[in-house]
C-alpha positions in Angstrom: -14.1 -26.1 -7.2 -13.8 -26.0 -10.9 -15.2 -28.4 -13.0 -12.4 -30.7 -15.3 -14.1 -31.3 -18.6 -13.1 -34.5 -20.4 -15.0 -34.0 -23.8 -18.0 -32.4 -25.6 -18.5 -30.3 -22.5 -19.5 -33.3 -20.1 -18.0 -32.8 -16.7 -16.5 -36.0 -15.3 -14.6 -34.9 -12.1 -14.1 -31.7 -10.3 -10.7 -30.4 -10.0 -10.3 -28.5 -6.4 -7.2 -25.4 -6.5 -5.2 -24.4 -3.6 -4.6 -21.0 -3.3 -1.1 -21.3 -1.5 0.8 -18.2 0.0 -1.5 -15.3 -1.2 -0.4 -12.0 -0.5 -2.3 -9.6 2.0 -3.3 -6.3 1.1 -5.5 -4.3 3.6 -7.9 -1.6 2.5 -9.8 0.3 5.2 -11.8 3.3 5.1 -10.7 5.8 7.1 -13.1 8.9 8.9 -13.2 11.8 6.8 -12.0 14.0 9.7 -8.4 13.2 8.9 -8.8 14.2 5.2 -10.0 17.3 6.5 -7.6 17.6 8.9 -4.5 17.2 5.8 -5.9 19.4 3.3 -6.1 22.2 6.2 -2.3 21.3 6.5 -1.8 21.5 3.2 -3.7 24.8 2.3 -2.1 26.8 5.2 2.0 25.6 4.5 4.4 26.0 1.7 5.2 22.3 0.3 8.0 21.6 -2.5 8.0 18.8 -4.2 10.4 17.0 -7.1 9.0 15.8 -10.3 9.5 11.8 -10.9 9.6 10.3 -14.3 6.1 9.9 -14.8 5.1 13.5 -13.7 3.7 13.2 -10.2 5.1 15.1 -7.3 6.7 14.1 -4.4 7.4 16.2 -1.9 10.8 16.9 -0.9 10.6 16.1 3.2 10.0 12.3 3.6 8.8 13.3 7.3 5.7 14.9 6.6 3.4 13.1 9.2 5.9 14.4 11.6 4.5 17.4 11.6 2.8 18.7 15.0 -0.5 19.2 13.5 -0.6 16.1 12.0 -0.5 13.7 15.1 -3.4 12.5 15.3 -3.0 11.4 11.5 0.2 9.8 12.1 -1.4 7.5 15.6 -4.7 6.3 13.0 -2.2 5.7 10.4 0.3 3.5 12.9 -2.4 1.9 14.6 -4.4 0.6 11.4 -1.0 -0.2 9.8 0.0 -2.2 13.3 -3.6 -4.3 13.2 -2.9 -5.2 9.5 0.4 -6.9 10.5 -1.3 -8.6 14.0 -3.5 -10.2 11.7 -1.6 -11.1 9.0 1.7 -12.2 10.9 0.7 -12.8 14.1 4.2 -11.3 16.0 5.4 -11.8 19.4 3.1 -9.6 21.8 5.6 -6.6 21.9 6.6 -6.4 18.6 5.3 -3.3 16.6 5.5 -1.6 13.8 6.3 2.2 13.6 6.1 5.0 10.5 10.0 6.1 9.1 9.3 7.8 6.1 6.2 9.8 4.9 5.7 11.7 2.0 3.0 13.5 0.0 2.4 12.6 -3.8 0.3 14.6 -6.4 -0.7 13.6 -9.5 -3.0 15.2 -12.2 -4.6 13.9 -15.3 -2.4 12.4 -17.7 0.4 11.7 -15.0 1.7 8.1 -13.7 3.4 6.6 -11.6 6.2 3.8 -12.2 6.6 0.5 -11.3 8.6 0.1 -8.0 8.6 -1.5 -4.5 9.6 0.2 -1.0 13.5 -1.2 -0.2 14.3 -1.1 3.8 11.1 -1.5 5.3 8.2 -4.0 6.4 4.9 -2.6 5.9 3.9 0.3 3.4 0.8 2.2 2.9 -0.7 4.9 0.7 -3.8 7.2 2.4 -6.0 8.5 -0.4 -6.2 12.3 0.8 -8.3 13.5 -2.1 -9.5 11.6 -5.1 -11.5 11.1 -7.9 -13.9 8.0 -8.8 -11.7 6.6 -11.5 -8.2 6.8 -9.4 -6.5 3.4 -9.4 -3.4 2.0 -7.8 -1.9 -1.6 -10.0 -0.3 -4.2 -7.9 1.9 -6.8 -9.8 1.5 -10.7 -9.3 4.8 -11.6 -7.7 4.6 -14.9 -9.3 3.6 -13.9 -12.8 6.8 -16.3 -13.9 5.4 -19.3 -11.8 4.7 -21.2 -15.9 7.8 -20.0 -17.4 8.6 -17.7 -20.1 4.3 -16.9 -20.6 3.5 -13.4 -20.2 -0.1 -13.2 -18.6 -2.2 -10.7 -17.4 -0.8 -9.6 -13.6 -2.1 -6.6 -12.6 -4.7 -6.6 -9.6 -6.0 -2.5 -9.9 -7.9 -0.9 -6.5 -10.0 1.7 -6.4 -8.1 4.9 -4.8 -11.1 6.4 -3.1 -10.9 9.3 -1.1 -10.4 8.1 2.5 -9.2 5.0 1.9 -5.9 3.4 3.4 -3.9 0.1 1.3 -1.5 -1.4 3.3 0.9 -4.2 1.7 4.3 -5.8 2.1 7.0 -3.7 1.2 8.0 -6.3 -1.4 4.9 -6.1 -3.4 6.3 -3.9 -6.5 3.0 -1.7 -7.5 2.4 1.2 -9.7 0.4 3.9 -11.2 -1.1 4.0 -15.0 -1.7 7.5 -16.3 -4.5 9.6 -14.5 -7.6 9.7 -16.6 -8.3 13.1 -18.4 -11.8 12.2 -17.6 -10.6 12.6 -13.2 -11.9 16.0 -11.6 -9.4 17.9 -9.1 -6.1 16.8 -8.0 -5.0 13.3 -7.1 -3.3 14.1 -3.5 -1.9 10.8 -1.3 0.5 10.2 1.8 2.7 7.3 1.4 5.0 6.0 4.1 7.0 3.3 5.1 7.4 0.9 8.4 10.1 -0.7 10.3 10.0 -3.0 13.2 10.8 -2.7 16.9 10.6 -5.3 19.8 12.2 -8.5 20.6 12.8 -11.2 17.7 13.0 -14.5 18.5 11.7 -17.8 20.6 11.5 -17.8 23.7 14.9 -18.6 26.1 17.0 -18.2 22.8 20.3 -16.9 23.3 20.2 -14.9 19.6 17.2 -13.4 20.5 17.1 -10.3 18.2 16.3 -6.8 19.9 15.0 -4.0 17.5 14.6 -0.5 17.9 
């Protein structure tokens, strides 16, 4: 409740604000075993990657939790990112998300990452591999405009700790402001994207949606 003052500081009423619609973003720590597991992978194989405009990497194959070694990173990853959308849009019973695209990113001090949003898919999520204390990720307010033509402060900024999973809708556009010169080591995430699969729709409906 916040308080609605009339004059000279003396509260007459309390004012009570709805917070309609928020949008969910899911952080979870994640067992250390998997990092392990990653920087083994990535130690032991040859990955290119293409520069983006604000100097991180991105490696070039967009299936990189496809590879064998990297199962059992893949299954946490789809299971975590499959609880997030049970509890945040309660779907039909067999409907369930799965990973399309994965990719690695680097960054290292002084590089960013611009603003975007993940186009043709549900669910996305960043995995911080390896990270250092003063890592962020920005997310915008998608309703920054919701006064007009004001321009306020609409950044929410999470820690990128080492081990630590965000999962958000797709939508949400998010970014990256340049790396600290003050961060040890390298910044090193997996990012991926979701689609759905299942059956769409009420029950008995003739347009009942099937996905694969």
């Amino acid at each position: 409740m916040l308080p609605f003052v009339i004059k000279d500081g003396e509260v007459k009423e309390s004012m009570g604000i709805v917070e309609l619609f928020p949008t969910p973003v899911g952080v979870i720590q994640i067992d250390e075993v998997l990092n392990k597991n990653i920087l083994a992978f990535l130690n032991s194989n040859k990955i290119n990657y293409n520069k983006d405009i604000g100097g991180n990497a991105i490696s070039v194959d967009e299936n990189f939790l496809d590879n064998d070694e990297l199962s059992d990173v893949k299954q946490v990853l789809t299971d975590s990112v499959n609880e997030y959308f049970k509890i945040t849009a309660n779907p039909n019973p067999d409907v369930e998300l799965y990973i399309t695209i994965s990719f690695i990113n680097v960054l290292e001090n002084g590089e960013s990452h611009h603003v975007h949003h993940h186009p043709n898919s549900i669910v996305s999520g960043v995995f911080y591999v390896d990270s250092h204390e003063e890592d962020t990720i920005s997310f915008i307010n998608p309703r920054c405009d919701m006064f007009g033509n004001f321009n306020f402060l609409h950044d929410w900024i999470i820690p990128a700790t080492t081990g630590r999973l965000i999962l958000f809708p797709s939508t949400l556009k998010h970014h990256i402001v340049p790396r600290p010169n003050t961060c040890k080591g390298t910044r090193i995430s997996i990012s991926f994207n979701t689609w759905i699969k299942g059956k769409i729709g009420g029950t008995g409906r003739k347009d009942t949606l099937h996905l694969n």
